[in-house]
C-alpha positions, 0 to 999 in steps of 0.5 A: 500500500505504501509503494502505490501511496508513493508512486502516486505521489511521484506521479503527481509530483512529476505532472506538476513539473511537467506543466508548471511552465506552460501554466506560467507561460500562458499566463504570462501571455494573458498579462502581457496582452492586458498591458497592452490593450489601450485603456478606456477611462470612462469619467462620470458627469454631472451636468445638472443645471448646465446649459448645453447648447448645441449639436452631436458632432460625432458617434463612436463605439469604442471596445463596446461602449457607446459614445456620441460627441456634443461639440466642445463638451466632448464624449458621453458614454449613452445606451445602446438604444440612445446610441441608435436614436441619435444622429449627427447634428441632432441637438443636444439630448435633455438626458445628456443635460440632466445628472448622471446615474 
């Protein structure tokens, strides 16, 4: 009983060296194709009482996230839905005036 006790111990221990480094590598990998994914910072804005006047100037889906431009106030993240009901040149939405969720 001990001998087959040991034996699987080996065994083990010999699985775990084997693949010890491609566990390490991949991870590896997995890092440094984090790094060098470009970073989205998203800020939160409270624009309540503000008064935008103006025009969406652009529309933009970075990494998944829906973004329209309103001039010189620069991006705000919106919904899909939202994303998909405004157009260039459209005015400024009151739900983009209003305080953020």
């Amino acid at each position: 009983m001990r001998k087959i006790l040991t034996e699987i111990g080996n065994f083990s221990l010999l699985l775990i060296i084997l693949f010890s480094p491609l566990l390490i590598s991949y991870k590896l990998d997995k890092i440094d194709a984090k790094i060098k994914q470009p970073k989205v910072i998203i800020y939160k804005v409270d624009n309540v009482g503000a008064n935008m006047i103006g025009t969406i100037t652009a529309k933009e889906i970075i990494d998944g996230h829906y973004t329209v431009t309103a001039g010189t106030y620069g991006k705000f993240l919106i919904t899909e839905e939202q994303y998909n009901e405004i157009s260039v040149g459209d005015n400024i939405p009151d739900y983009l005036k209003g305080r953020g969720n």
